[in-house]
C-alpha positions in Angstrom: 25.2 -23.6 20.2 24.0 -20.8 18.1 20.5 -19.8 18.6 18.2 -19.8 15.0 16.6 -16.0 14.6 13.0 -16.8 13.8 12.2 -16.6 10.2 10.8 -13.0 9.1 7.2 -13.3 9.2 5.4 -10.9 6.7 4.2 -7.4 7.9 0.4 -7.5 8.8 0.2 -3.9 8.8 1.7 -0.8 7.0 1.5 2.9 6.8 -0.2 3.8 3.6 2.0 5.9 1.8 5.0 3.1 2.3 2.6 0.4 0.5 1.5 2.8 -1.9 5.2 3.3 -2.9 6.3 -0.2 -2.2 3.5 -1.9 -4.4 4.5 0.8 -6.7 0.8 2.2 -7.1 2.9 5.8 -6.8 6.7 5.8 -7.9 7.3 8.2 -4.8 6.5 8.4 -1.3 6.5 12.2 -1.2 3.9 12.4 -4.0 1.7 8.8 -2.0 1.8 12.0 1.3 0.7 14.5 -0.9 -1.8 12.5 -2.7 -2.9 11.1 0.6 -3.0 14.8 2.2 -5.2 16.3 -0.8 -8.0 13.4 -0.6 -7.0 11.4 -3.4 -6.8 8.0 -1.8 -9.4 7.1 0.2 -9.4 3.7 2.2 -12.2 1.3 2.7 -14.2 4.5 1.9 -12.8 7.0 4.3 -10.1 9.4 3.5 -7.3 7.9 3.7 -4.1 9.7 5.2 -0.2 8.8 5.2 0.5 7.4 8.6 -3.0 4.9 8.5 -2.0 1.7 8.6 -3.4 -0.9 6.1 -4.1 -4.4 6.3 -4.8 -7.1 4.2 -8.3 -6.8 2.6 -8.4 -3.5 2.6 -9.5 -1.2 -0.4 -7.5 1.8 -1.6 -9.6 4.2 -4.0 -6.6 6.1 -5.6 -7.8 9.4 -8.2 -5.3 10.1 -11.0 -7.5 13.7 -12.3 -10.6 12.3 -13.4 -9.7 9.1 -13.3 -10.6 6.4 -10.5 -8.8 3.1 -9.6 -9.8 0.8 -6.8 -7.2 -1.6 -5.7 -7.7 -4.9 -2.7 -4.4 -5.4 -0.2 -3.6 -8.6 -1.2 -0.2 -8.6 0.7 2.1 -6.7 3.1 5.8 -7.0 2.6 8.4 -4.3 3.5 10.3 -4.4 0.3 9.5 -5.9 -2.9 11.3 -6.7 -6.4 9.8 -4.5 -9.2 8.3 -7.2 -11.0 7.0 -8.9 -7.9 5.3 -5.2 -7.0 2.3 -6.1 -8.8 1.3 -8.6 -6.4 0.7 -6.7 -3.9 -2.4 -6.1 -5.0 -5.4 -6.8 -6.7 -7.2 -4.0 -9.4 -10.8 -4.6 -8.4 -12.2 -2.0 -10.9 
C-alpha cells in the first residue's frame, strides 16, 4: 500500500519581502528588500525588514513617495495566481 502525503496545509508565516512580491503589493522582490531596507514598509508599526516573518493579521504600512497605503494579512500562501493575488490581503486605508 501506498502511503497518502498529507495535504499541503497553508503557510502561517512568511518572510516579508516574499509576501510583498507574492500578493503582488511590489512586482519585485529586489525592489520589496530595498523598500524594506530604506523604511518604507513598516509592520504592525515597527520598521519592517526583509527577512521578518508575517502572519496573518498583521498590518503592512507600505510608502510609494508621499503616498501611504496600509494593507491587513488576510492569507499566507507560497504561490499565488495573478488574479487570486489580491486576496491576500485586505486595503484597510
Amino acid at each position: 500500500m501506498a502511503k497518502k502525503e498529507p495535504a499541503a496545509e497553508p503557510s502561517k508565516d512568511m518572510r516579508l519581502d516574499k509576501f510583498l512580491k507574492v500578493s503582488r503589493i511590489i512586482k519585485r522582490r529586489s525592489v520589496a528588500n530595498d523598500a524594506c531596507d530604506s523604511d518604507h514598509v513598516n509592520v504592525n508599526g515597527k520598521p519592517g525588514k526583509p527577512g521578518m516573518k508575517i502572519k496573518v493579521g498583521d498590518i503592512l504600512t507600505v510608502r510609494y513617495g508621499a503616498n501611504e497605503t496600509k494593507y491587513e494579512v488576510v492569507s499566507i500562501s507560497e504561490s499565488v495566481r495573478k488574479e487570486q493575488a489580491a486576496e491576500m490581503y485586505r486595503i484597510v486605508s
